[in-house]
C-alpha positions as a LaTeX table, in Angstrom:
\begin{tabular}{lrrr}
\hline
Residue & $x$ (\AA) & $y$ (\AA) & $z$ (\AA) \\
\hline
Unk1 & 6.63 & 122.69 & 12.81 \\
Unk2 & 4.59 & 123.96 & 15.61 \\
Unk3 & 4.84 & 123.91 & 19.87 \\
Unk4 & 3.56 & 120.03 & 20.82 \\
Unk5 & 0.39 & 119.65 & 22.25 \\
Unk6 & $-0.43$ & 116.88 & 25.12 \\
Unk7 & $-2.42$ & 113.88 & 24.18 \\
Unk8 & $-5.60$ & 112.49 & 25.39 \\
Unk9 & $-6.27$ & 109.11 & 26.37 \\
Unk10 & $-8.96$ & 109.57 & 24.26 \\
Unk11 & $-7.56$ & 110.24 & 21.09 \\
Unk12 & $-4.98$ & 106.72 & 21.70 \\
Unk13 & $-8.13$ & 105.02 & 22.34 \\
Unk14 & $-9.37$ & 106.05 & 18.53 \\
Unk15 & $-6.19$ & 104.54 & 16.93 \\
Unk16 & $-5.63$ & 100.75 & 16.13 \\
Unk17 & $-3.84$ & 98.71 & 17.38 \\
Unk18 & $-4.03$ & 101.50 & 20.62 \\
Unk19 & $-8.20$ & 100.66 & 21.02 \\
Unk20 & $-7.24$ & 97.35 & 23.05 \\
Unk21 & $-5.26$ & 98.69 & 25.43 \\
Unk22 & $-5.86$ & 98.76 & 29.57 \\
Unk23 & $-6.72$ & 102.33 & 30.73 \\
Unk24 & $-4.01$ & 102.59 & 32.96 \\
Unk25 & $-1.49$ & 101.74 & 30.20 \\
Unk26 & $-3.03$ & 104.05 & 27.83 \\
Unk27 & $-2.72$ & 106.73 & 30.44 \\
Unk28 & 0.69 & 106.27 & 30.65 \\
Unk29 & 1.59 & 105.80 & 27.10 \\
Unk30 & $-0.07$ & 109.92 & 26.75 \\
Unk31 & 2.44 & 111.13 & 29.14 \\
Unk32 & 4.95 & 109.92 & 26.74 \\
Unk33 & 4.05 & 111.30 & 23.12 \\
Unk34 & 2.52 & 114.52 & 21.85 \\
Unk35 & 0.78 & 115.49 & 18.90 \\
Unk36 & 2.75 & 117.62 & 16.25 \\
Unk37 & 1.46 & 119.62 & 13.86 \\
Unk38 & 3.25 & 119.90 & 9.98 \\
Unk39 & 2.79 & 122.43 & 7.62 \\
Unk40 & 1.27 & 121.85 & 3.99 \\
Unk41 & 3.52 & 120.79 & 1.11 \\
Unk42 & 6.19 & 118.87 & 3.62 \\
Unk43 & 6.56 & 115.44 & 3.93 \\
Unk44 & 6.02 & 113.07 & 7.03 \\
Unk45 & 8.20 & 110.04 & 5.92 \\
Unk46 & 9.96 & 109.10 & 2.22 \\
Unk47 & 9.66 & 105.59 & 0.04 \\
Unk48 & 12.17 & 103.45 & 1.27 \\
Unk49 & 13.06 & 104.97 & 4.25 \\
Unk50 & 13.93 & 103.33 & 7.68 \\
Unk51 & 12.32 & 105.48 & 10.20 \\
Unk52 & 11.20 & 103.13 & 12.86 \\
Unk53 & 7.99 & 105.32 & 13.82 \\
Unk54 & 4.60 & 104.72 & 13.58 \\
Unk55 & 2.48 & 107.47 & 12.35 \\
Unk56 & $-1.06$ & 108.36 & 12.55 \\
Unk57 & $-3.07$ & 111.56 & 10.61 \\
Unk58 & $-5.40$ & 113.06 & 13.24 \\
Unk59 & $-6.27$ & 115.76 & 11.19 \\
Unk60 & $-6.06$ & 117.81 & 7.78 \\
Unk61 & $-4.78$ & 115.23 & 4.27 \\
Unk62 & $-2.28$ & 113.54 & 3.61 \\
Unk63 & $-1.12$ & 112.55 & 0.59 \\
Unk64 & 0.13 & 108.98 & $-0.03$ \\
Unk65 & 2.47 & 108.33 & $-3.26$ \\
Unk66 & 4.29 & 105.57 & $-4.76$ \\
Unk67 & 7.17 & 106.00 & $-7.49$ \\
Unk68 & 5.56 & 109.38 & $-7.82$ \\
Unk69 & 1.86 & 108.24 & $-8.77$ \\
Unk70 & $-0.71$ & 109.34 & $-6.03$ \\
Unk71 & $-2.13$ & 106.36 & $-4.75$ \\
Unk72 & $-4.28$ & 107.67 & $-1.80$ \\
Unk73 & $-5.67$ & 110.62 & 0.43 \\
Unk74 & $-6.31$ & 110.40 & 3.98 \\
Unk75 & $-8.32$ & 112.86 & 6.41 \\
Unk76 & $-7.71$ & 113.04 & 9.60 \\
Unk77 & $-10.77$ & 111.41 & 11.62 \\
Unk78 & $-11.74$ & 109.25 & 8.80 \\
Unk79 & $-12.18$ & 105.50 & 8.89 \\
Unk80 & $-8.63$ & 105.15 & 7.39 \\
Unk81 & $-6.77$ & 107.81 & 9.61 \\
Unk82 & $-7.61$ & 105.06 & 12.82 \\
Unk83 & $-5.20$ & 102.80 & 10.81 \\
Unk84 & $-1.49$ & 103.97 & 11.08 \\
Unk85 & $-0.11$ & 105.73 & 7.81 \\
Unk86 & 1.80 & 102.90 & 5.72 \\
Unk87 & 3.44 & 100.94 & 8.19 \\
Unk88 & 6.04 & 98.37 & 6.42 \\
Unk89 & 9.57 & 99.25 & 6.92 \\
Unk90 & 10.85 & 100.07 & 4.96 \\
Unk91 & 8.38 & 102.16 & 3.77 \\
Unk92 & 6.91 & 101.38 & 0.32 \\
Unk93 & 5.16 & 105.10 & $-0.33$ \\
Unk94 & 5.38 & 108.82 & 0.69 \\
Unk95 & 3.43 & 110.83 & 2.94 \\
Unk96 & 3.14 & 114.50 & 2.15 \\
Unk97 & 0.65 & 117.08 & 3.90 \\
Unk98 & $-1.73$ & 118.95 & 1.40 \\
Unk99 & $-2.46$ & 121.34 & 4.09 \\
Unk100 & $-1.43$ & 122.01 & 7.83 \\
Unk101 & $-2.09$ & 118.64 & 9.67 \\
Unk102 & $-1.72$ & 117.09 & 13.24 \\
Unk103 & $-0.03$ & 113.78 & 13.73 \\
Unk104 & 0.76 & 111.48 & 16.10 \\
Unk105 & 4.23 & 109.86 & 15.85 \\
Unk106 & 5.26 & 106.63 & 18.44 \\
Unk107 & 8.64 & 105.04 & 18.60 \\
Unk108 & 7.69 & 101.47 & 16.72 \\
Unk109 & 10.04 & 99.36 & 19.07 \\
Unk110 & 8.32 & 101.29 & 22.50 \\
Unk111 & 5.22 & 100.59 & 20.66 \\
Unk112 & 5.87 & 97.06 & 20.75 \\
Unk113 & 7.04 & 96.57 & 24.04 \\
Unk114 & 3.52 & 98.69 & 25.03 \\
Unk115 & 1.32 & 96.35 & 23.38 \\
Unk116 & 3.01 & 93.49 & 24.25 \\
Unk117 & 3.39 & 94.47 & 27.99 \\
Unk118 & $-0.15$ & 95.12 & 28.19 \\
Unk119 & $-1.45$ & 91.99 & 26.60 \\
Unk120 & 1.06 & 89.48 & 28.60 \\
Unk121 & 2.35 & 91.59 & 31.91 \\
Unk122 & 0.19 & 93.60 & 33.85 \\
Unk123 & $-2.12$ & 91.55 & 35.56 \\
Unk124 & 0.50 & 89.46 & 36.64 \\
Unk125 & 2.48 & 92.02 & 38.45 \\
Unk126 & $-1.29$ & 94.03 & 39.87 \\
Unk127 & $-0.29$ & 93.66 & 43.67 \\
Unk128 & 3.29 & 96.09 & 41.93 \\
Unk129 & 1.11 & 98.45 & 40.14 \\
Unk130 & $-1.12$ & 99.32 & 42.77 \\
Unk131 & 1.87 & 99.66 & 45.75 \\
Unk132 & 3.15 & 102.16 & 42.85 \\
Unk133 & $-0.07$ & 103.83 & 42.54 \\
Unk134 & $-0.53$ & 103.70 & 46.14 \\
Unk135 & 2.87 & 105.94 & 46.35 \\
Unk136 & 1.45 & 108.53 & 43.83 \\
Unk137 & 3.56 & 107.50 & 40.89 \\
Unk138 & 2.12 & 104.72 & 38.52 \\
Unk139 & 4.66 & 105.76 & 35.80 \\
Unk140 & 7.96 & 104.21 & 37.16 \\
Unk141 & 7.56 & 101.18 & 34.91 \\
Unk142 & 6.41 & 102.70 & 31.63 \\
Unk143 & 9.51 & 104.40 & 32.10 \\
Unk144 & 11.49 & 101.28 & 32.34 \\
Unk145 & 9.97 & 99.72 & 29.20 \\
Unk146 & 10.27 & 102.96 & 27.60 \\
Unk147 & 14.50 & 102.49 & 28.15 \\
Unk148 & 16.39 & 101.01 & 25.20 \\
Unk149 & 17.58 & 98.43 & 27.52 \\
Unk150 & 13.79 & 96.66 & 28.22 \\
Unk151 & 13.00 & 97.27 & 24.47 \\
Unk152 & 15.26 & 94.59 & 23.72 \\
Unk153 & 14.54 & 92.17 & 26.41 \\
Unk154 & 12.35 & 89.00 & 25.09 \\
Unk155 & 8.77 & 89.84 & 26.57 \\
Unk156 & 8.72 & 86.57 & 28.59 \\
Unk157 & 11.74 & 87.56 & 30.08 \\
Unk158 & 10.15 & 91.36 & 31.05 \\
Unk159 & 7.28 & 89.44 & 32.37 \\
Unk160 & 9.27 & 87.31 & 34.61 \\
Unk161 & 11.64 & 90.22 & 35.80 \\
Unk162 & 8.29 & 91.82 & 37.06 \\
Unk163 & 6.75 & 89.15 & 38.73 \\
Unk164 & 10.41 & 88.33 & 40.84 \\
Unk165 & 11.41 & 92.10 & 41.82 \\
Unk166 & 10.67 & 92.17 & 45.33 \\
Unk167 & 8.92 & 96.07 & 46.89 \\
Unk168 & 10.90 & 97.93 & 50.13 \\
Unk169 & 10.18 & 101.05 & 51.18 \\
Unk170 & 13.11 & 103.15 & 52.85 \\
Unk171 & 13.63 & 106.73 & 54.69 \\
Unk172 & 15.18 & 109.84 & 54.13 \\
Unk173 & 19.08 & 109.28 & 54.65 \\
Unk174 & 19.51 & 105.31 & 54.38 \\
Unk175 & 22.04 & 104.00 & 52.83 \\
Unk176 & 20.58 & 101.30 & 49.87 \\
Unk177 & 24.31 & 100.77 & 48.35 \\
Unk178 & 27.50 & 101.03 & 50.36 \\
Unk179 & 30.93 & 101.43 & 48.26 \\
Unk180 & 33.07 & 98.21 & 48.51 \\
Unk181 & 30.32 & 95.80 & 49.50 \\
Unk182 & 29.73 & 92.97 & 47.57 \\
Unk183 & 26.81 & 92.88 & 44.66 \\
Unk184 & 23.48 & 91.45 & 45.48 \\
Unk185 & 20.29 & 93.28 & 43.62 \\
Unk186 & 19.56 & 95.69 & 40.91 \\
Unk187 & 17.41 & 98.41 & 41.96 \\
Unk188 & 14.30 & 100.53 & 40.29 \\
Unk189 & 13.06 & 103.46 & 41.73 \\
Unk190 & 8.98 & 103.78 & 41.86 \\
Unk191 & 9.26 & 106.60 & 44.21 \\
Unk192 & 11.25 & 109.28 & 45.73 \\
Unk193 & 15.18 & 110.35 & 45.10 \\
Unk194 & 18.46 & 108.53 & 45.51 \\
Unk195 & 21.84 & 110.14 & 45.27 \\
Unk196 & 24.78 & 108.28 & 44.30 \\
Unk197 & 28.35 & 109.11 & 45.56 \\
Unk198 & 32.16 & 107.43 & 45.19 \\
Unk199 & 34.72 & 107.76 & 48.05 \\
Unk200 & 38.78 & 108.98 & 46.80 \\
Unk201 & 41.39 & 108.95 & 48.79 \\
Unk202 & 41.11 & 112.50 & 48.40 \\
Unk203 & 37.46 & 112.53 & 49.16 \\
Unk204 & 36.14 & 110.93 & 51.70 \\
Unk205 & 32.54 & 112.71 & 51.39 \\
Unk206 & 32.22 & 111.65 & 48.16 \\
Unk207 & 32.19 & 112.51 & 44.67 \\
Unk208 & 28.31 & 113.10 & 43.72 \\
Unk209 & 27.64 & 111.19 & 40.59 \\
Unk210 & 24.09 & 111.13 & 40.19 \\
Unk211 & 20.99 & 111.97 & 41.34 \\
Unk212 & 18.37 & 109.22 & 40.23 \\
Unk213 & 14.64 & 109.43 & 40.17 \\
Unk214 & 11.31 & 107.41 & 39.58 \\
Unk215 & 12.23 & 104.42 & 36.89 \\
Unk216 & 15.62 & 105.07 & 36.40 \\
Unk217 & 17.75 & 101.95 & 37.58 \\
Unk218 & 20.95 & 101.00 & 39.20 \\
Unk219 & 23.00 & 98.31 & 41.39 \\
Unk220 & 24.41 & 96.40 & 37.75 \\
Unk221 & 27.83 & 97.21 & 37.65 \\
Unk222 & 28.94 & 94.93 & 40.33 \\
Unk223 & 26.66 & 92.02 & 39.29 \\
Unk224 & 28.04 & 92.07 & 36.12 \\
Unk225 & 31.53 & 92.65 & 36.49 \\
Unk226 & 31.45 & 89.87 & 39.98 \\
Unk227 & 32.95 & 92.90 & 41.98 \\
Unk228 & 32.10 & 94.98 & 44.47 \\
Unk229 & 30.06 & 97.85 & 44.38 \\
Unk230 & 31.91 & 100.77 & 43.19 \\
Unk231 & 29.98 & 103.71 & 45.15 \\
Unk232 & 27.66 & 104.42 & 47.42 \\
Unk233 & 23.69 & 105.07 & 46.73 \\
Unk234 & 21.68 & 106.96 & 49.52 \\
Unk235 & 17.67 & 107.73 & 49.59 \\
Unk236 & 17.78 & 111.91 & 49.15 \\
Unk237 & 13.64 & 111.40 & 49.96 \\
Unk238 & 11.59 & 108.56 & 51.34 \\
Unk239 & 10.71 & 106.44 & 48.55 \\
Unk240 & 10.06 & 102.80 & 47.40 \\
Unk241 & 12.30 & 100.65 & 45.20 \\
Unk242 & 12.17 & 97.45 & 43.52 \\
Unk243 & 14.45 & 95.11 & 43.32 \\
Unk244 & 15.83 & 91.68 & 41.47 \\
Unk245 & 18.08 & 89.28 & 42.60 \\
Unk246 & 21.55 & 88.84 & 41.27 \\
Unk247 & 21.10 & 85.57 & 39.39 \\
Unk248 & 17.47 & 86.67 & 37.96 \\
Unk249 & 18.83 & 89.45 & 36.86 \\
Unk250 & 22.19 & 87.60 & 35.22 \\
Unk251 & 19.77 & 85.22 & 33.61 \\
Unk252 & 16.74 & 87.70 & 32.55 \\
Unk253 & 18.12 & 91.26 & 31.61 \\
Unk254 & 22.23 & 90.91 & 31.23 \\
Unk255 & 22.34 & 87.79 & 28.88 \\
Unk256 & 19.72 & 88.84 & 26.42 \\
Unk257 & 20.86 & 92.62 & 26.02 \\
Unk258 & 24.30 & 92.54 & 25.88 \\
Unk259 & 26.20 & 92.50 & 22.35 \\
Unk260 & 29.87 & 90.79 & 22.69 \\
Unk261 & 32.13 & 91.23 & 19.70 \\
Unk262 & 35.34 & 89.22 & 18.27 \\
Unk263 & 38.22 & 91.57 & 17.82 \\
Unk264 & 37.93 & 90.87 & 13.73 \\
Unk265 & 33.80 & 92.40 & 14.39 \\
Unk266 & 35.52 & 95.26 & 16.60 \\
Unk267 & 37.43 & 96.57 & 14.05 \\
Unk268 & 34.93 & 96.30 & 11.34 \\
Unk269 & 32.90 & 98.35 & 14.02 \\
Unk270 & 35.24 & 101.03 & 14.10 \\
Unk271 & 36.43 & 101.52 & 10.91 \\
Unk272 & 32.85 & 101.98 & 10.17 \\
Unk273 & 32.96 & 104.85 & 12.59 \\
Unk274 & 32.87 & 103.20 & 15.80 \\
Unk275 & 35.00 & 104.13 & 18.49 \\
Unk276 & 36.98 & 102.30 & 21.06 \\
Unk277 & 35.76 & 103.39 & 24.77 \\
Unk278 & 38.26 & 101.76 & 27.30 \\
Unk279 & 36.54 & 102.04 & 31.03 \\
Unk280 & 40.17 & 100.76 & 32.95 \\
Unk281 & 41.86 & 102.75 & 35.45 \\
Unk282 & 43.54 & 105.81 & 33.90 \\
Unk283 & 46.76 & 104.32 & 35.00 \\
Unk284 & 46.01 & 101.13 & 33.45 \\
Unk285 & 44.87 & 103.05 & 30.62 \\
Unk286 & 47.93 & 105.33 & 30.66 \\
Unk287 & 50.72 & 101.83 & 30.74 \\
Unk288 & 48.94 & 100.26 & 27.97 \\
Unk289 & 45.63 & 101.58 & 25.44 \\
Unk290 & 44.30 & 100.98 & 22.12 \\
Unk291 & 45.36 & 104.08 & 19.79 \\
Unk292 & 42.61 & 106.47 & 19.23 \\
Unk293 & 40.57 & 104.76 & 22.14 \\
Unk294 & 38.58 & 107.27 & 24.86 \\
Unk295 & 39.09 & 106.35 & 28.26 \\
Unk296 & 35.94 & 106.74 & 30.70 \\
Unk297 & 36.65 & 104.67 & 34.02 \\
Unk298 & 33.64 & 102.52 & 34.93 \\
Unk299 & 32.90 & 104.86 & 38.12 \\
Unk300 & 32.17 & 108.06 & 35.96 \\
Unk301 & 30.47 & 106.47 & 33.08 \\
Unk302 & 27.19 & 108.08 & 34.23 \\
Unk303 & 28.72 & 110.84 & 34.97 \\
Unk304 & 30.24 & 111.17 & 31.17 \\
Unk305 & 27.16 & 110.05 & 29.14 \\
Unk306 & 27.09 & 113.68 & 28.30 \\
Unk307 & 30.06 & 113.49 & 26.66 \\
Unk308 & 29.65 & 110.83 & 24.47 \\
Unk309 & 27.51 & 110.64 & 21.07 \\
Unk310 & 24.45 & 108.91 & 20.93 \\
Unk311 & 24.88 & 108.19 & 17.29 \\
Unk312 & 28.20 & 106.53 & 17.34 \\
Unk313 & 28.91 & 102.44 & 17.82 \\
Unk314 & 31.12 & 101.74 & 20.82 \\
Unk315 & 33.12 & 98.83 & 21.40 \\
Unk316 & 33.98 & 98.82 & 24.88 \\
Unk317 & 36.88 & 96.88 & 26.45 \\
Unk318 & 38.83 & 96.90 & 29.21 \\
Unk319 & 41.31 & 93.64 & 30.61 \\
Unk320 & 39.31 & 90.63 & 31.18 \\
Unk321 & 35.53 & 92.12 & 29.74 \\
Unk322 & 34.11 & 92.20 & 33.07 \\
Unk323 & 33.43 & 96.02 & 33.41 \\
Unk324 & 33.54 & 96.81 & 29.86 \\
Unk325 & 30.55 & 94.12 & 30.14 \\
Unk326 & 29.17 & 96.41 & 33.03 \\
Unk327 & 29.69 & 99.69 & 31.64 \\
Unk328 & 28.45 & 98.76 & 28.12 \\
Unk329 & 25.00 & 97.62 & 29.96 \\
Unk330 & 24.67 & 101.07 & 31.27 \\
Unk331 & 25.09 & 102.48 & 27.72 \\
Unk332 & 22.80 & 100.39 & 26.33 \\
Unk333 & 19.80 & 101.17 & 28.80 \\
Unk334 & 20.39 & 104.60 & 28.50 \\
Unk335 & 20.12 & 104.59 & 24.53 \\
Unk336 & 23.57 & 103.91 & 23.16 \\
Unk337 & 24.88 & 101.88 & 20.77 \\
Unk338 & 27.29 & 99.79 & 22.55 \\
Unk339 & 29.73 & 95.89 & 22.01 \\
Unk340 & 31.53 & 94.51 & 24.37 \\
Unk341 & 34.93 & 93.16 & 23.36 \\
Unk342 & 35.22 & 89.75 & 24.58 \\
Unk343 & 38.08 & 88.28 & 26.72 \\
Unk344 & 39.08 & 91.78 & 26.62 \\
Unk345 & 42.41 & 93.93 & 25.30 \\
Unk346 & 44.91 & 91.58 & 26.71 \\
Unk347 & 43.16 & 88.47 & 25.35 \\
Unk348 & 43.59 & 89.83 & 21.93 \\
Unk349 & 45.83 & 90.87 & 19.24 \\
Unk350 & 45.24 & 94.33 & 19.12 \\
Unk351 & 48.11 & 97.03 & 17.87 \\
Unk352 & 48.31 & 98.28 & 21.25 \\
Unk353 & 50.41 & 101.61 & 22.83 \\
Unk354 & 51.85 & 101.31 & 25.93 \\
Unk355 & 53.54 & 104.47 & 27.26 \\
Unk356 & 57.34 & 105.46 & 27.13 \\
\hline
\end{tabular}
């Protein structure tokens, strides 16, 4: 496979269901994919497969098979090709290249939220888009539908969480978080940098966390968990940010995305090659822990994303559920697979090790 090539507005427009998109939308839907190129005799997706993509020819043949009987041939720039390339899932017939083609390949879910965004959303929430656009950045919330988290929000609710997110600009240097005040809003960035910091005993500067840019998100920890915030977050440039109050943002993004599991689900989850991710204290975690469990305290879980895998099911706990709720939110809208364990590991009647 070949070096990815940018695509045009243009070419999106070509495609169905792509042609009724807004231009702005389409615009930012390009910065997002890129055409690939694959080389004759290897195949784009197998019958029966689960790939959750949706795949256009642009140009060269493909071959289309079922149970090994050719059942079709499509060119690239032909009537067909605007039509994406057998789209049930799972998929009912092979795809092979008979020479070198170019494709275009789209997450299905992102697809989804796209098209459904742009039919529903963005005329509603204009007066956002064109402060964004006014600020040189027009991406910020393609980039938070883009995030797992949004892709499994209900589209009313993503509608409504636009409309009610309130615009403030702020300066170099202010402070947007401070660590140990109490949880109010959830914040998206549409311009400029923020860095976020936590105060130790044996750092009062701060332990630098993360640096955050244009549509990434934070401020949910402590709205989730009802405690305070855990660290500090300060603007590193001017910039703008959006933001939604706590109880919109309790009723329209924390209640549909999170997954909370039973202790009998739990362990079904991990025998299945799960793991347990405890986000306590590592002196709570130290005096009593699930065996086998990793322990990430809710502070450094952006910190540690790094270190986890994105293809493994967590079921995170911790005493009551409150920031195993919190940190398993974070997980989730940054592409993990994550379960909360509800009422927590002292609610249930888990094998647990407590130290000597």
């Amino acid at each position: 496979m070949s070096d990815e090539k940018p695509v045009t507005t243009t070419l999106l427009k070509s495609l169905t269901p792509l042609e009724g998109m807004k231009k702005d939308n389409l615009a930012a839907l390009a910065r997002k994919v890129s055409l690939r190129t694959l080389s004759p005799g290897r195949l784009l997706f197998k019958e029966g497969e689960r790939d959750k993509r949706t795949v256009w020819v642009v140009s060269g043949t493909v071959e289309i098979s079922e149970n090994g009987k050719v059942v079709a041939m499509i060119r690239g720039g032909s009537e067909e090709a605007r039509n994406p390339l057998c789209h049930q899932q799972p998929r009912m017939a092979t795809a092979r290249a008979l020479d070198e083609i170019e494709y275009l390949s789209i997450d299905s879910e992102l697809l989804d939220v796209m098209i459904t965004w742009d039919q529903t959303g963005t005329y509603e929430v204009s007066d956002l888009r064109s402060s964004a656009e006014a600020e040189g950045d027009d991406d910020w919330m393609t980039t938070l539908l883009s995030s797992s988290a949004f892709q499994r929000i209900p589209p009313s609710n993503i509608q409504a969480i636009f409309m009610r997110m309130q615009r403030q600009s702020y300066r170099l240097g202010e402070v947007i978080i401070k660590q140990g005040d109490e949880g109010d809003y959830f914040y998206a960035i549409v311009s400029g940098k923020v860095v976020v910091t936590r105060e130790t005993p044996l750092n009062k500067d701060g332990i630098r966390l993360a640096e955050l840019g244009p549509g990434d998100s934070f401020g949910e920890e402590a709205l989730i968990a009802e405690a305070k915030r855990n660290a500090t977050v300060r603007m590193l440039t001017d910039g703008v940010l959006v933001r939604l109050g706590k109880s919109d943002f309790r009723e329209l993004m924390n209640d549909p995305l999170l997954h909370y599991v039973d202790e009998a689900r739990a362990q079904e989850i991990v025998a299945g090659g799960g793991k347990w991710l405890d986000v306590r204290l590592p002196s709570e975690y130290q005096n009593l822990r699930i065996e086998d469990s990793l322990n990430v305290p809710l502070y450094f879980i952006r910190l540690k994303l790094a270190t986890l895998q994105k293809d493994t099911p967590y079921v995170v706990c911790c005493d009551t559920g409150r920031r195993s709720a919190a940190a398993a939110f974070i997980l989730v809208e940054k592409g993990f697979d994550a379960y909360v364990l509800k009422g927590g590991i002292t609610n249930a009647q888990l094998d647990l090790r407590r130290s000597a």
